[in-house]
C-alpha positions as CSV (number, residue, x, y, z in Angstrom):
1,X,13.1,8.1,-4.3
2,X,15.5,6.8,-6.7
3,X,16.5,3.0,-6.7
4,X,19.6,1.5,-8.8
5,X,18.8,-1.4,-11.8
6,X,21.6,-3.5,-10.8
7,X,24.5,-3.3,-8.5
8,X,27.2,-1.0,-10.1
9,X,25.1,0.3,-12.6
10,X,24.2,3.7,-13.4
11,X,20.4,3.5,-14.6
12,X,17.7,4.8,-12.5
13,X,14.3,2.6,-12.0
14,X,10.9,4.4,-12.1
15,X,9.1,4.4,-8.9
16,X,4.9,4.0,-8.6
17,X,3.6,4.5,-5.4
18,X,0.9,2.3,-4.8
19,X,-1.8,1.5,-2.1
20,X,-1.1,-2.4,-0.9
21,X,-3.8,-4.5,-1.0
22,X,-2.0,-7.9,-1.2
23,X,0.7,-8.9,1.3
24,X,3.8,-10.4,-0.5
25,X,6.5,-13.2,1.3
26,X,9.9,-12.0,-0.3
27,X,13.8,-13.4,1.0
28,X,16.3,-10.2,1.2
29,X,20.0,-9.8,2.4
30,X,20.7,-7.4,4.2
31,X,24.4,-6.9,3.1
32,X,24.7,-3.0,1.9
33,X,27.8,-1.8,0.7
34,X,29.7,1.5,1.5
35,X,27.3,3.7,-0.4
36,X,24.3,2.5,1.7
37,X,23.1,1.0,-1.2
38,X,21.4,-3.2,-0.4
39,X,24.0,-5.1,-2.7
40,X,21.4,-8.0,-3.7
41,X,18.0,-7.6,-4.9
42,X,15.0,-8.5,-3.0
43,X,13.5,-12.1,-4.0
44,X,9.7,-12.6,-4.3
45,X,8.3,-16.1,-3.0
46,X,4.8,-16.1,-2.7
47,X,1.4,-14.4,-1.8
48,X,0.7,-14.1,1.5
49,X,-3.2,-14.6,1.0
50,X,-4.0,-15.6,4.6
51,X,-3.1,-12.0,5.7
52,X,-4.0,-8.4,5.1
53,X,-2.1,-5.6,4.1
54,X,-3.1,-4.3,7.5
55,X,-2.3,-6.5,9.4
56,X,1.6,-6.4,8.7
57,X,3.4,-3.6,10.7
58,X,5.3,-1.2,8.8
59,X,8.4,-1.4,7.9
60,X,11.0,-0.4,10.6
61,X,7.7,-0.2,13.0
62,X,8.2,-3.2,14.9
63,X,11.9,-4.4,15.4
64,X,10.6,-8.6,16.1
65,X,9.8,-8.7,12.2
66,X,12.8,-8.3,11.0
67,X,14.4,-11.5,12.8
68,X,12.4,-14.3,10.0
């Protein structure tokens, strides 16, 4: 997997894949430009402490999650 620092720019972010264990609220556009790269980064807002990581479908699993 390779993901971009900053829109236009060249450097290439280390990935970690981890195990979750703590569910995180974030805000994310959904705007991606021609390359099919997202053109704004994804914003953290809080802990989601009142849920477990397996309780939240995966990503792309249910359609419904997506809508906010």
């Amino acid at each position: 997997m390779r993901f971009g620092s900053a829109w236009g720019s060249r450097d290439v972010l280390d990935v970690t894949l981890v195990c979750p264990e703590l569910v995180a609220e974030i805000s994310a556009d959904t705007a991606v430009d021609h390359g099919g790269i997202y053109r704004h980064p994804v914003r953290f807002k809080r802990l989601r402490l009142d849920l477990a990581a397996r309780e939240v479908p995966r990503f792309g699993a249910d359609p419904d999650t997506a809508a906010g």
